[in-house]
C-alpha positions as CSV (number, residue, x, y, z in Angstrom):
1,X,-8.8,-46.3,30.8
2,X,-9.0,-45.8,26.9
3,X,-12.4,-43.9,27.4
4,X,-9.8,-41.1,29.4
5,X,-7.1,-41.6,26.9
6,X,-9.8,-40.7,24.1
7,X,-11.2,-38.2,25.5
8,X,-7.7,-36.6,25.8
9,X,-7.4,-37.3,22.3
10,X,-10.6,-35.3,21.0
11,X,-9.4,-32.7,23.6
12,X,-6.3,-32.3,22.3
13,X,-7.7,-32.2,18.9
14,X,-10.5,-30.0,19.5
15,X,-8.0,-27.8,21.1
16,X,-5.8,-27.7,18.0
17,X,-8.3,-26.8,15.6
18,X,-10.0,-23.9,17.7
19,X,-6.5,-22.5,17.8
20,X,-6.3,-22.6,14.3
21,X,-9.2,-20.9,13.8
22,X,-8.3,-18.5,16.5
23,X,-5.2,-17.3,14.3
24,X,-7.2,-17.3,11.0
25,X,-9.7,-14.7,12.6
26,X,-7.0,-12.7,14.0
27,X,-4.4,-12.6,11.3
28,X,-6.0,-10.6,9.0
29,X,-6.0,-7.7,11.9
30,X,-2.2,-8.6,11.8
31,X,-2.0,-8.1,8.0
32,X,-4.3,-5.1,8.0
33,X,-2.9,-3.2,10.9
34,X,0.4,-3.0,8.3
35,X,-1.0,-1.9,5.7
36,X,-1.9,1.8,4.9
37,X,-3.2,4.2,2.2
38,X,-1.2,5.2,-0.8
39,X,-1.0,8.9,-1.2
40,X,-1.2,10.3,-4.4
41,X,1.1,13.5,-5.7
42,X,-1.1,16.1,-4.2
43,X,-0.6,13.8,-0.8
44,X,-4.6,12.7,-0.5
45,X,-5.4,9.1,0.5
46,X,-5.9,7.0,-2.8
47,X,-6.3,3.5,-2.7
48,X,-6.1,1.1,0.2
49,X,-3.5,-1.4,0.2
50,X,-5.5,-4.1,0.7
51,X,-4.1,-8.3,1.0
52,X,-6.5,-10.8,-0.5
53,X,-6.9,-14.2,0.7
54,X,-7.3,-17.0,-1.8
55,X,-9.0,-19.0,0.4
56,X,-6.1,-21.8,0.4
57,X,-5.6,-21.0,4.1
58,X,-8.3,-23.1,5.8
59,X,-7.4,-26.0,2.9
60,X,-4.9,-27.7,4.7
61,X,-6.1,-28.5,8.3
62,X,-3.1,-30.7,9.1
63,X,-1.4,-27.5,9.3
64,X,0.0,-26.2,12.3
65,X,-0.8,-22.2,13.3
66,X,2.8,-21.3,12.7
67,X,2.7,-23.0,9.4
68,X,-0.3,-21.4,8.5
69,X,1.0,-17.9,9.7
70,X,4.1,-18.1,7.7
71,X,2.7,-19.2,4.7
72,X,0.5,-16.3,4.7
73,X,3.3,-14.1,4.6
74,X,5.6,-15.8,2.3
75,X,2.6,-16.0,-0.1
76,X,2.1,-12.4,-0.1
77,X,5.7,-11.8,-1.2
78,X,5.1,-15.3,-3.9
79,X,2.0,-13.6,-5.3
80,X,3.2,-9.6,-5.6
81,X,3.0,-9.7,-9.3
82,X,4.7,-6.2,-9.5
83,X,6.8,-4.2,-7.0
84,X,4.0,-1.7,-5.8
85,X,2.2,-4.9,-4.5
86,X,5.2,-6.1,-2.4
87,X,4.0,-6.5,1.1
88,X,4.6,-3.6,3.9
89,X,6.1,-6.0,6.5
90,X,9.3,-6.2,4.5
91,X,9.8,-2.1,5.6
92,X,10.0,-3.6,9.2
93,X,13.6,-3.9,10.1
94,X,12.3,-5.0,13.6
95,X,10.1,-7.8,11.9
96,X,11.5,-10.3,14.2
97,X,11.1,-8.3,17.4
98,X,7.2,-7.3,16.6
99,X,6.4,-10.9,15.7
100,X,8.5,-13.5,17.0
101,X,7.5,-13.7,20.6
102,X,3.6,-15.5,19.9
103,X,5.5,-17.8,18.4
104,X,8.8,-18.2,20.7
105,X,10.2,-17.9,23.9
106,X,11.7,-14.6,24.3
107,X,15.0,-15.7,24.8
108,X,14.7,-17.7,21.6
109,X,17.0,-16.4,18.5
110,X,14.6,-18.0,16.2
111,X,14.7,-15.2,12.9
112,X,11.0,-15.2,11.5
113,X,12.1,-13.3,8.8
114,X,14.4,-15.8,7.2
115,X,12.0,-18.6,7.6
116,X,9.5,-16.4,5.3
117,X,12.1,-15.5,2.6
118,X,13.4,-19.4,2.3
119,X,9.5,-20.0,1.6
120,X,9.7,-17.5,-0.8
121,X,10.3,-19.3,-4.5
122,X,9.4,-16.4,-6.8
123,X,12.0,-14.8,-8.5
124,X,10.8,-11.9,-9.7
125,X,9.4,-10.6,-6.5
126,X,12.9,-11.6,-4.9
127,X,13.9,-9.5,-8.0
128,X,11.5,-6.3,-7.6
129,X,12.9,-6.1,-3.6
130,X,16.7,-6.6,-4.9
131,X,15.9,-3.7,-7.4
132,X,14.3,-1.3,-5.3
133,X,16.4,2.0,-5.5
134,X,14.5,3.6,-2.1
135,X,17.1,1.4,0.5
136,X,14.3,0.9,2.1
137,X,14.6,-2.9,2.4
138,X,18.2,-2.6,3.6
139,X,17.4,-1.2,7.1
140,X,18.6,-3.5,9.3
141,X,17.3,-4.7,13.1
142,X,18.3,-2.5,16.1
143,X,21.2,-4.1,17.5
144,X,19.5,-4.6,20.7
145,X,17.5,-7.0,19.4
146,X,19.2,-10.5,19.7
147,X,18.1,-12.9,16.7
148,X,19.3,-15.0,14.3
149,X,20.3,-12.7,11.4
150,X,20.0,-9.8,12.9
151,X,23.2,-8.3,11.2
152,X,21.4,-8.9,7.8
153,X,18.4,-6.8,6.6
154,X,15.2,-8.5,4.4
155,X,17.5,-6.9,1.2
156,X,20.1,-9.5,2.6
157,X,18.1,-12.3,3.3
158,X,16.3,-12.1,-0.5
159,X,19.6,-11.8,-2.5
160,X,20.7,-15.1,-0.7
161,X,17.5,-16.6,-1.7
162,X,17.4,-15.0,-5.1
163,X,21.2,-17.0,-5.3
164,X,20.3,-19.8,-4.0
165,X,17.0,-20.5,-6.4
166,X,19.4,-19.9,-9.4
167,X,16.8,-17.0,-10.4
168,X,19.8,-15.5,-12.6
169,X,20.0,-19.4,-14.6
């Protein structure tokens, strides 16, 4: 008996961690598939935006995949040390709708945009997104789409945060 309950054990845990590393190999096509070129003022490709990994990701193996995948996007908006680096997932208005079901049932209302912003603790990024003049940030979800915060944009969702981190203090 506690040979089958072990075994079940090390499946289960086997299980876990290949799923983990399952979502590490692919979440860099994720990240990579929303990012683009910048063009320059005569409109040829210049530089690729490009997101580096620290390597911090395959620290923590208690982790769970959703942890893991959501800390890699609130740490791209923690470590944009100026505007232009801001991530291009916050110009999704449909964020939720293009993400949440991997993680959720589809009738679920869970908003994985506002569990990335309230993982988000650095102010002046929160600041550069508040600041940007373009509105792009304040496109909202189609109204079709049924989630938590749906009648708030990522603009919304970082000026709460900004407020409630006491960025201003």
């Amino acid at each position: 008996m506690s040979n089958t309950i072990m075994g079940k054990e090390q499946l289960y845990y086997k299980t876990k961690i290949m799923f983990k590393v399952i979502i590490i190999l692919l979440l860099p096509l994720t990240l990579f598939s929303q990012t683009g070129t910048t063009k320059s003022i005569d409109n040829r490709d210049t530089i690729p935006n490009i997101i580096t990994f620290d390597g911090s990701i395959i620290k923590d193996i208690n982790k769970s995949a959703f942890e893991i995948y959501v800390t890699i996007y609130s740490d791209s908006i923690n470590n944009a040390a100026s505007y232009k680096m801001l991530p291009h997932f916050l110009k999704d208005p449909n964020f939720d709708y293009h993400n949440s079901n991997f993680w959720f049932p589809p009738q679920s209302k869970v908003s994985l945009r506002n569990i990335i912003i309230l993982r988000t603790n650095n102010c002046y990024a929160l600041k550069s997104i508040i600041a940007d003049k373009s509105n792009i940030y304040k496109k909202k979800p189609k109204k079709e789409y049924n989630f938590d915060f749906s009648d708030l944009s990522f603009y919304d969702l970082v000026v709460k945060r900004y407020f409630s981190l006491e960025c201003d203090k």
